[in-house]
C-alpha positions as CSV (number, residue, x, y, z in Angstrom):
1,X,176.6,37.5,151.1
2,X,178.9,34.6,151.2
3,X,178.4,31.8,153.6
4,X,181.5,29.4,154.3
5,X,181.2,25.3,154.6
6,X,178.6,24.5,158.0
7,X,179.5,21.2,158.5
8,X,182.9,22.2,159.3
9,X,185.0,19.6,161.5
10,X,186.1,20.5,165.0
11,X,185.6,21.2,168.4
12,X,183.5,24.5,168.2
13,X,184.6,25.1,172.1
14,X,188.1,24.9,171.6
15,X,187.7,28.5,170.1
16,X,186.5,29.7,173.3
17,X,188.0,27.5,176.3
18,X,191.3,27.4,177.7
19,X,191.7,24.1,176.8
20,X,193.9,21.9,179.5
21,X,195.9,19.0,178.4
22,X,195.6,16.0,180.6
23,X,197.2,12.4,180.8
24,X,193.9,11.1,183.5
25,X,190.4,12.5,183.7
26,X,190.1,15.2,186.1
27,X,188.2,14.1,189.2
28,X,185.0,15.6,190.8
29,X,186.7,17.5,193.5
30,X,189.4,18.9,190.8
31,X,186.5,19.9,188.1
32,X,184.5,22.2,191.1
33,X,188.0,23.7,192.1
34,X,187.4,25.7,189.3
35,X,183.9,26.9,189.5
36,X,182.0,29.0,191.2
37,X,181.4,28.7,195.1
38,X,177.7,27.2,195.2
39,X,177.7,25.7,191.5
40,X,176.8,22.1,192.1
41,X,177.9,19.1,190.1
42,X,174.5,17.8,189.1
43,X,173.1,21.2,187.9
44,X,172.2,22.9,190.9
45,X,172.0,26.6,191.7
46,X,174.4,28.8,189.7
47,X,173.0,32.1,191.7
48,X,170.0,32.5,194.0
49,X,166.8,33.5,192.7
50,X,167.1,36.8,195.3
51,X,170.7,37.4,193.1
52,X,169.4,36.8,190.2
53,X,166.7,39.2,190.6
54,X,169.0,42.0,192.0
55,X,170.9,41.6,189.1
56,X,167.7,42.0,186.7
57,X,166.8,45.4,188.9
58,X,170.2,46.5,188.3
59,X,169.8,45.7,184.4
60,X,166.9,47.8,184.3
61,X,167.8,50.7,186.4
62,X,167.7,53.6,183.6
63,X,164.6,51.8,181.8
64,X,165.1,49.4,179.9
65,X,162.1,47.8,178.9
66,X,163.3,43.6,178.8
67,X,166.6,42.5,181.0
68,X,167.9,38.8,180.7
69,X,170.7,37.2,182.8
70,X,171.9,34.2,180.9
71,X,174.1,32.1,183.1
72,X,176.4,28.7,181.6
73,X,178.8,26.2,182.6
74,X,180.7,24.3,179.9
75,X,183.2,21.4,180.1
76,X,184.5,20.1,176.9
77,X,186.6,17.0,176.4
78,X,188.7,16.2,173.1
79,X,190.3,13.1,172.1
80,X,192.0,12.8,168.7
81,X,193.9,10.1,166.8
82,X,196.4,10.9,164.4
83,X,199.2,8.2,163.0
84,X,198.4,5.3,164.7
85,X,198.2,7.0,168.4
86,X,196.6,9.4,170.5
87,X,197.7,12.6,168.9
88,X,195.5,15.1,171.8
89,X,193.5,14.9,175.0
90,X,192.7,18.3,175.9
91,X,189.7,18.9,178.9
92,X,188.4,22.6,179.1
93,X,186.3,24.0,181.5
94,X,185.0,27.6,180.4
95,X,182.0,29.5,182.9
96,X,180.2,33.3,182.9
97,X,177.2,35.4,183.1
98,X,175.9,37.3,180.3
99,X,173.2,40.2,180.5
100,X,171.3,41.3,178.1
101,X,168.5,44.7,178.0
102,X,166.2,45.7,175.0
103,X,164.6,49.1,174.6
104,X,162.3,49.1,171.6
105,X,164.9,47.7,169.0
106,X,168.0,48.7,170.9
107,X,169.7,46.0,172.7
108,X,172.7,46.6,175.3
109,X,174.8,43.6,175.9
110,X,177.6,42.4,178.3
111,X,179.2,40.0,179.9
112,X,181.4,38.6,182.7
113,X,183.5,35.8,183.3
114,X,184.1,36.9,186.6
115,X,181.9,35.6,189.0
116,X,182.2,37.8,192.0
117,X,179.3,39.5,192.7
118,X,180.6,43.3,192.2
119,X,181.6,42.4,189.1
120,X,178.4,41.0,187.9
121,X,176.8,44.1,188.8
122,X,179.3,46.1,186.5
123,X,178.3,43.9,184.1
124,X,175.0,44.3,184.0
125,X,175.0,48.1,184.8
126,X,177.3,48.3,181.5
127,X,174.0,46.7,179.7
128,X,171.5,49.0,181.0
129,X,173.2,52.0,179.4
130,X,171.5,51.2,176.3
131,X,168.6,52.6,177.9
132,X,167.7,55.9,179.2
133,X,165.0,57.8,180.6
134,X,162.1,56.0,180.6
135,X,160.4,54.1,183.7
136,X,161.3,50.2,183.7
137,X,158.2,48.3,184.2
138,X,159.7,46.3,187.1
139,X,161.2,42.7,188.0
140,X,158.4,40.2,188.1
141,X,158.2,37.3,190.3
142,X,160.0,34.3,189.5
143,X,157.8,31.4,188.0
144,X,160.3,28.2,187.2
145,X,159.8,26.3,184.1
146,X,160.9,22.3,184.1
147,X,161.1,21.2,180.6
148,X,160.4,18.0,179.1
149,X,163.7,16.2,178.1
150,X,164.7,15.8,174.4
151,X,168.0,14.1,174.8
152,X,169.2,10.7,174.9
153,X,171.7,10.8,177.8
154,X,171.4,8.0,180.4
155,X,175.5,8.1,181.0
156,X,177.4,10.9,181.1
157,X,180.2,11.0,178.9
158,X,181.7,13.5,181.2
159,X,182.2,10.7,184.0
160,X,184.1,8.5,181.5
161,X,187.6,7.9,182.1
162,X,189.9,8.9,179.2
163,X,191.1,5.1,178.7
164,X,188.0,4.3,177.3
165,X,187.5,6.8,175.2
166,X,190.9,6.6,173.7
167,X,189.8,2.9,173.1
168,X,187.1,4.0,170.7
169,X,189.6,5.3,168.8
170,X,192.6,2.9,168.5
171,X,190.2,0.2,167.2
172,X,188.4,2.6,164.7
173,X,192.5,2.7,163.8
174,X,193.0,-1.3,163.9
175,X,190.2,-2.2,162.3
176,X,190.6,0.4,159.2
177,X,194.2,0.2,158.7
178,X,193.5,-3.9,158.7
179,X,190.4,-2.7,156.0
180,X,192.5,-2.8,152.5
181,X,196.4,-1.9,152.1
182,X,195.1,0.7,150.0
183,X,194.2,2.8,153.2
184,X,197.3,4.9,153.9
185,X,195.7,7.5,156.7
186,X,193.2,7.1,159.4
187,X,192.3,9.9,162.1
188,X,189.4,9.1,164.3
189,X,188.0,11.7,167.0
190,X,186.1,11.5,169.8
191,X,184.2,14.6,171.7
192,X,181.8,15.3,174.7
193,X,180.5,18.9,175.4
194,X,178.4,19.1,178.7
195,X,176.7,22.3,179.5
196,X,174.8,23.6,182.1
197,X,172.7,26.6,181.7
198,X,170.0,29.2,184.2
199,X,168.3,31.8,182.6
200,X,166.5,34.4,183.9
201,X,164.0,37.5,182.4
202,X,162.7,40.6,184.2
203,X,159.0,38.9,182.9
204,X,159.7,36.0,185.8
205,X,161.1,33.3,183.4
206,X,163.3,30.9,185.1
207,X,164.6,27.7,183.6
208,X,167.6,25.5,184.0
209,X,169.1,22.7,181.6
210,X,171.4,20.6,181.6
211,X,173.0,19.9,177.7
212,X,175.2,17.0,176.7
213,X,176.6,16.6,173.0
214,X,178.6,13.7,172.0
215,X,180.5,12.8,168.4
216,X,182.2,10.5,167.1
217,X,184.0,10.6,163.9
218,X,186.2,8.3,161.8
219,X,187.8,9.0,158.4
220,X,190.5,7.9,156.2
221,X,192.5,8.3,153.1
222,X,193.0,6.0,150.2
223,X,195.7,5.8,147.5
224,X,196.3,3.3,144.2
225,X,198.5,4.7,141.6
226,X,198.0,8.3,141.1
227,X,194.3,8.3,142.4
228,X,193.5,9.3,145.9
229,X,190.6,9.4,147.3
230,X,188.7,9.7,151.1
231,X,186.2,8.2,153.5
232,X,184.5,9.2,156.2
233,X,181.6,8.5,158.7
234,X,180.3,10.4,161.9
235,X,177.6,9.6,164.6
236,X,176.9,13.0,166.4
237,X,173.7,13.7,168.7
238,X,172.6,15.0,172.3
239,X,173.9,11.7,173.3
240,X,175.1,9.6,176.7
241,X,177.9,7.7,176.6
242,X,175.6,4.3,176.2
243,X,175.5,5.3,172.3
244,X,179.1,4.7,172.0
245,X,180.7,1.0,172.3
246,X,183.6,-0.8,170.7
247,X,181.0,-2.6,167.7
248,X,179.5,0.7,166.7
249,X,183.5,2.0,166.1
250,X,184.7,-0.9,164.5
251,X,180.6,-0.5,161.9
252,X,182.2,3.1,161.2
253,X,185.6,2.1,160.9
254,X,184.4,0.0,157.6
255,X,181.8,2.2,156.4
256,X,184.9,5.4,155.9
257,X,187.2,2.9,154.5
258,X,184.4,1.1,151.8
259,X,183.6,5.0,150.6
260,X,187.4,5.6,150.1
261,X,187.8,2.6,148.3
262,X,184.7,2.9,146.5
263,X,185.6,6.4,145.2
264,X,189.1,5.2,144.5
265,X,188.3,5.2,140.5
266,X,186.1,7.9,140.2
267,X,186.8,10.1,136.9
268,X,185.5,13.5,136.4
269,X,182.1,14.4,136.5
270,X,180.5,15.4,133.3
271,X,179.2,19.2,133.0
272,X,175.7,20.3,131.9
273,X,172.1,20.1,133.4
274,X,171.0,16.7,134.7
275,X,168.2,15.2,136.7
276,X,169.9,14.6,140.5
277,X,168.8,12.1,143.3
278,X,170.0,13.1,146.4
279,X,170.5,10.2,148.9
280,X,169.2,10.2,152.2
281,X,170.9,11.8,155.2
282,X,173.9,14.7,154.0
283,X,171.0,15.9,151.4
284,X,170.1,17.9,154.7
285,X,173.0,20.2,154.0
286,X,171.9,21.8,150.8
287,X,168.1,22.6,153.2
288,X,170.0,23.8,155.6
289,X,172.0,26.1,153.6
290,X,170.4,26.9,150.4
291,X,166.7,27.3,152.6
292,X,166.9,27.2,156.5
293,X,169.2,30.4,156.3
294,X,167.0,32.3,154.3
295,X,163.9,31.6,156.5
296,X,165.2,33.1,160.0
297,X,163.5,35.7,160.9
298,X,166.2,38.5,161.4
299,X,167.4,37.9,157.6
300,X,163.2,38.3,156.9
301,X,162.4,41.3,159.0
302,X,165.8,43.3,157.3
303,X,164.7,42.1,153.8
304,X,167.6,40.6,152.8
305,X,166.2,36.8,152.4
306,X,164.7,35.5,148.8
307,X,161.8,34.6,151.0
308,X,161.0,37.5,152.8
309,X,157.9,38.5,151.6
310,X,157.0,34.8,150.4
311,X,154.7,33.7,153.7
312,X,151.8,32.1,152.8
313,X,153.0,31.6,148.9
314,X,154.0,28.7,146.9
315,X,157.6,28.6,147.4
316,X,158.3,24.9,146.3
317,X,156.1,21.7,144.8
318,X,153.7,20.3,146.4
319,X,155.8,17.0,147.9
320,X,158.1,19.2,149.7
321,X,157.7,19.9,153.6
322,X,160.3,21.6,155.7
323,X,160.5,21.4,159.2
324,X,163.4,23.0,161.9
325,X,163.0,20.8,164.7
326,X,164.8,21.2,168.2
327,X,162.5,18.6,169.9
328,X,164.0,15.6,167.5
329,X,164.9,13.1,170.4
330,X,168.5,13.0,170.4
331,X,169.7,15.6,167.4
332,X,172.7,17.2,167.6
333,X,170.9,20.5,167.2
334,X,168.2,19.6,170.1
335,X,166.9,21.8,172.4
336,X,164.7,21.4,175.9
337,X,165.0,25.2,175.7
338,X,166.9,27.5,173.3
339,X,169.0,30.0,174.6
340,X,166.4,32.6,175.6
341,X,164.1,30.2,177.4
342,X,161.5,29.4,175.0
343,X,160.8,25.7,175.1
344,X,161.7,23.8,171.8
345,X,159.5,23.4,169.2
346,X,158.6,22.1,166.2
347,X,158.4,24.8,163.2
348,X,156.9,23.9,160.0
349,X,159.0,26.2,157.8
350,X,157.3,24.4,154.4
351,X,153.7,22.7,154.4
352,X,153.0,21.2,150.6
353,X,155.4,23.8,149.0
354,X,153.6,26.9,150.6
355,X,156.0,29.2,152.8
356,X,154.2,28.4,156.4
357,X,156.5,30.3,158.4
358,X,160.0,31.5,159.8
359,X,162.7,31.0,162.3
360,X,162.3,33.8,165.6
361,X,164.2,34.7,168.3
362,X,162.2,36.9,171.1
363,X,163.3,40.2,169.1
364,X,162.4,39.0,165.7
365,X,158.8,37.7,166.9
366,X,158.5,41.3,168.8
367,X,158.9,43.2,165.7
368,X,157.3,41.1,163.0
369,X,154.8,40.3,165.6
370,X,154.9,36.7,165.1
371,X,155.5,34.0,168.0
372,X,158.7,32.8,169.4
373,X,159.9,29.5,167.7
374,X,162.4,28.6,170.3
375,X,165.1,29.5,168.0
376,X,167.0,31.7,170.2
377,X,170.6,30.4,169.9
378,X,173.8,32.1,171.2
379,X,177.0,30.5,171.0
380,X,178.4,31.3,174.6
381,X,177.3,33.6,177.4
382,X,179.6,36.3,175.3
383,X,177.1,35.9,172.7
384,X,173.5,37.8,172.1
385,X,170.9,35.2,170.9
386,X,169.9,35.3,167.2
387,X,167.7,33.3,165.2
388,X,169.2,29.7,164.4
389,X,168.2,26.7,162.9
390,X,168.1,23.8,165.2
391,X,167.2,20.2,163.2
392,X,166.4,20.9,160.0
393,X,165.1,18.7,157.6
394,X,162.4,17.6,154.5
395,X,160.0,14.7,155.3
396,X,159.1,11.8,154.9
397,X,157.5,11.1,151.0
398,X,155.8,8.3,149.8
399,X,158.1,6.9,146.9
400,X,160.1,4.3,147.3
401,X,163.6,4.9,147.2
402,X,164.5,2.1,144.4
403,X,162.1,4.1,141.8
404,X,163.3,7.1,142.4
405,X,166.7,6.4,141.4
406,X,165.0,3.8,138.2
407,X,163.0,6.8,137.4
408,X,166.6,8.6,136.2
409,X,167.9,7.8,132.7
410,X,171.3,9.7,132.5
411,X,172.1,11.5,135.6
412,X,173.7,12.3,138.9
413,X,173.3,10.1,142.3
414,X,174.5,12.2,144.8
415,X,175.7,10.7,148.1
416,X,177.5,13.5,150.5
417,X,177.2,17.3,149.7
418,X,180.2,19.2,151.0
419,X,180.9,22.2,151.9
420,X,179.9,25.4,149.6
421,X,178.7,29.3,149.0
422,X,175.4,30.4,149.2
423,X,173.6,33.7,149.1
424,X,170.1,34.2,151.2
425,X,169.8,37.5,149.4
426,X,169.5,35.6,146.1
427,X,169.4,31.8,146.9
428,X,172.2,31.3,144.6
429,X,174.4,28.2,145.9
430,X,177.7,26.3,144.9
431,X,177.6,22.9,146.5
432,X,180.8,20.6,146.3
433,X,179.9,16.7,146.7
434,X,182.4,14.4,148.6
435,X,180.8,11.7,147.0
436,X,178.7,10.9,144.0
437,X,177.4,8.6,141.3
438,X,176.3,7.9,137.4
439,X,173.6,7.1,136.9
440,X,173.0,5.3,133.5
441,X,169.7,3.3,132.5
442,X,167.8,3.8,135.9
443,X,170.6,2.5,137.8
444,X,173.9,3.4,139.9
445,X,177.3,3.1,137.9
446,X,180.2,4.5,138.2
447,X,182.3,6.4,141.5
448,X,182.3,10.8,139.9
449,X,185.1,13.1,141.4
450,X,184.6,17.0,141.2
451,X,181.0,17.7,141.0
452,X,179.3,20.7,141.7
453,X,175.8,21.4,142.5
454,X,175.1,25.0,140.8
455,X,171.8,27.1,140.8
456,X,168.8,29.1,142.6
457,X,167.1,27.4,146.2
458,X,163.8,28.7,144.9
459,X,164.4,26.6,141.7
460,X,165.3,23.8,143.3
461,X,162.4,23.9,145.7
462,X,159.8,23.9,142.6
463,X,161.9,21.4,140.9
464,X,161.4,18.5,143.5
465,X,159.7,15.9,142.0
466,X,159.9,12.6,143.9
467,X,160.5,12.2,147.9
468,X,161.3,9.0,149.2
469,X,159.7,7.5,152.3
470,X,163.4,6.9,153.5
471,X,163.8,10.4,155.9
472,X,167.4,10.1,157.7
473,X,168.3,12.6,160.4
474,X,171.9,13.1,161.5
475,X,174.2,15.8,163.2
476,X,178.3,17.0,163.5
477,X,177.7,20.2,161.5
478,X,178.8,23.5,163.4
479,X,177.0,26.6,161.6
480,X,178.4,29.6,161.2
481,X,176.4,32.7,161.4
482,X,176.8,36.3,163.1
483,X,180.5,35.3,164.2
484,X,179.0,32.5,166.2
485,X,179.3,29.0,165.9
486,X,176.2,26.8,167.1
487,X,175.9,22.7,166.3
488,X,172.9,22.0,164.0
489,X,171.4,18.8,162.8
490,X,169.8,18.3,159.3
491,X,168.7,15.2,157.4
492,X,166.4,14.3,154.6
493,X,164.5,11.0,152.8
494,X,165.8,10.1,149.5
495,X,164.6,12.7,146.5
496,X,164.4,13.9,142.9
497,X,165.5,17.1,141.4
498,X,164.7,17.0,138.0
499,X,166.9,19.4,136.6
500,X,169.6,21.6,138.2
501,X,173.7,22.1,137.1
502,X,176.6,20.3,137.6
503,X,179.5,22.2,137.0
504,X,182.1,19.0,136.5
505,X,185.4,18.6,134.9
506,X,184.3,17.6,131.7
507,X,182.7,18.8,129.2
């Protein structure tokens, strides 16, 4: 099984809001036109607890044995630059119930974004058909759950006024067309998602949250002579609008245009096996892909993962640990609660290069009977949870950085992984890199074009020599999984690999 790039650009909403162009923010009073009667601004009640619980009874009315409502607001703002202007401002609000029963491994499903009451009990009638028969064990009393906040959101970026958002972009465009005549396209985009969510079991779980992403992105395009080359840079996290101002822009502005014109004379990469250090920071991808896939739980429980019958084995060396953390204070993929209720946690995937456990969702835990990692994730209230990563990355080492890359006679410094293929049945994995060294004598030399990263996770894993004490955590990756999209952060300290293949250009 094929997996396509994760850290795809783009506003993952825009696939599922009507998206509404605007010249001026919307105002308060516009925004609640369009919602629900009794849906407050600052995250009040979506639907009484009395509703809510009607709804559940409903759910389980030809006995099912677990009914969930799952109930979300969403408001998503996108600014992009494009040739020296504004190219799109587009505001989307988007707003349902989902409803969701399980009988033993049979799960009904459905959803409406119709918010009057009849039709919410349609909807969650259509979900009980999946069960029949037996006696439904009932509709417990509500007990409300106030989790602790992981996000870093003192502002809303929601309340910001389009002007100054737009600002962040036209002097990312100033400041990197002024960068080096060399720079001959700059795009810059700027993107808030703000989400409010209620969810509700038939085992008295109720829980609200309030979820606010932010991302900003700059990149750019570089030509001399027939070589071209690109830039780019990207803060992303669960972010207020305090993170953003005019000196961080004009920092990552220069850091996309220095990587285009460092990469400028690159000449193909050489082909062959090498020793690779992997830079802190976009390293995170290749985890993400090559490992954090293959270690959620529905992949384990079908048998379809390299690592499903791995638990408590030596799956890597000994320096590598491997966590999926949704309570990583600000991450893009951070959670207060996933998307079934659990609270977020930290998972210890890989403890000293022994398998320590896997990524669960409420029906995964059930049947392997393991515990819930709170990595419930759903893309929309259209969407059944599955097991998802959240923030995934390796820790923290003890080498320095320097002698990691000194310890490397003739290899590869790799900067940026790309996008790529991998298979969790096999771990086999095709990494492009955007950007990536020589190294020569223990030291960085010259910009490489066209390398690929080629091989086995599990080989990579024991291969790990060295691990900086550098660790890095960043966001703006969308994954891709089951038909849904979900943002997910990843990060990792510098590191060794001391052998793997780089299918370049030259031989």
């Amino acid at each position: 099984m094929k997996r396509r790039l994760f850290i795809k650009d783009g506003a993952y909403a825009s696939a599922l809001m009507a998206s509404i162009p605007i010249v001026a923010r919307f105002t308060t009073r516009e925004v609640e036109a369009l919602l629900v009667p009794g849906l407050e601004e600052d995250g009040g009640v979506f639907l009484p607890p009395e509703d809510l619980k009607k709804l559940l009874e409903i759910a389980l009315g030809r006995g099912g044995e677990f009914a969930e409502v799952y109930m979300e607001r969403r408001v998503v703002n996108n600014f992009s630059l494009d040739e020296d202007k504004i190219s799109s401002a587009t505001r989307g609000v988007d707003m349902g119930i989902g409803f969701r029963v399980v009988q033993s491994e049979k799960t009904g499903y459905a959803y409406s974004d119709e918010l009057d009451f009849a039709k919410l009990k349609e909807a969650a009638g259509t979900a009980a058909h999946i069960a029949s028969g037996n006696v439904a064990p009932g509709v417990r009393a509500f007990r409300t759950i106030k989790p602790p906040s992981n996000y870093l959101v003192k502002i809303s970026p929601d309340g910001i006024a389009a002007k100054a958002k737009a600002e962040l972009l036209l002097r990312a465009n100033a400041i990197a067309r002024a960068y080096d005549k060399r720079i001959t396209q700059v795009s810059a985009r700027f993107s808030d998602t703000n989400k409010m969510i209620r969810i509700a079991n038939s085992e008295g779980l109720l829980v609200d949250d309030s979820q606010t992403l932010s991302s900003l992105g700059v990149s750019c395009n570089a030509i001399q002579g027939g070589q071209r080359s690109s830039g780019y840079e990207k803060k992303s996290g669960s972010y207020g609008f305090e993170h953003f101002d005019i000196k961080l822009t004009e920092e990552m502005a220069r850091k996309a245009c220095a990587m285009a014109i460092r990469t400028l004379p690159a000449e193909d990469a050489p082909a062959g096996e090498f020793p690779i250090v992997i830079e802190k920071g976009y390293g995170g991808i290749f985890f993400h892909e090559a490992i954090g896939h293959s270690l959620e739980a529905d992949f384990i429980r079908k048998k379809v993962s390299c690592f499903w019958d791995k638990l408590g084995q030596p799956i890597a060396s000994p320096v590598v640990s491997l966590v999926d953390d949704g309570t990583y204070r600000g991450g893009w993929g951070t959670v207060n609660v996933d998307d079934e209720g659990q609270l977020g946690h930290d998972t210890r995937l890989i403890d000293k290069g022994i398998c320590s456990a896997f990524l669960q969702d409420r029906i995964s835990s059930r049947l392997l009977k393991m515990e819930p990692t709170g990595n419930g994730r759903r893309e929309s209230f259209r969407s059944m949870p599955i097991p998802r990563m959240t923030n995934t990355y390796l820790l923290a080492g003890e080498s320095d950085p320097s002698d990691i890359i000194r310890s490397v006679d003739k290899g590869i410094y790799v900067v940026k992984i790309g996008g790529g293929n991998v298979a969790p049945t096999t771990g086999r994995f095709v990494f492009s890199v955007g950007e990536g060294y020589m190294i020569e004598g223990g030291k960085v030399a010259r910009p490489l074009k066209g390398i690929q990263l080629m091989g086995n996770g599990l080989d990579v894993l024991k291969n790990i020599s060295l691990v900086g004490n550098d660790l890095l955590v960043i966001g703006g990756g969308i994954c891709g999984k089951g038909g849904q999209s979900k943002p997910t952060g990843f990060g990792n300290p510098t590191l060794k690999v001391d052998v793997i293949t780089i299918g370049g250009r030259k031989i």
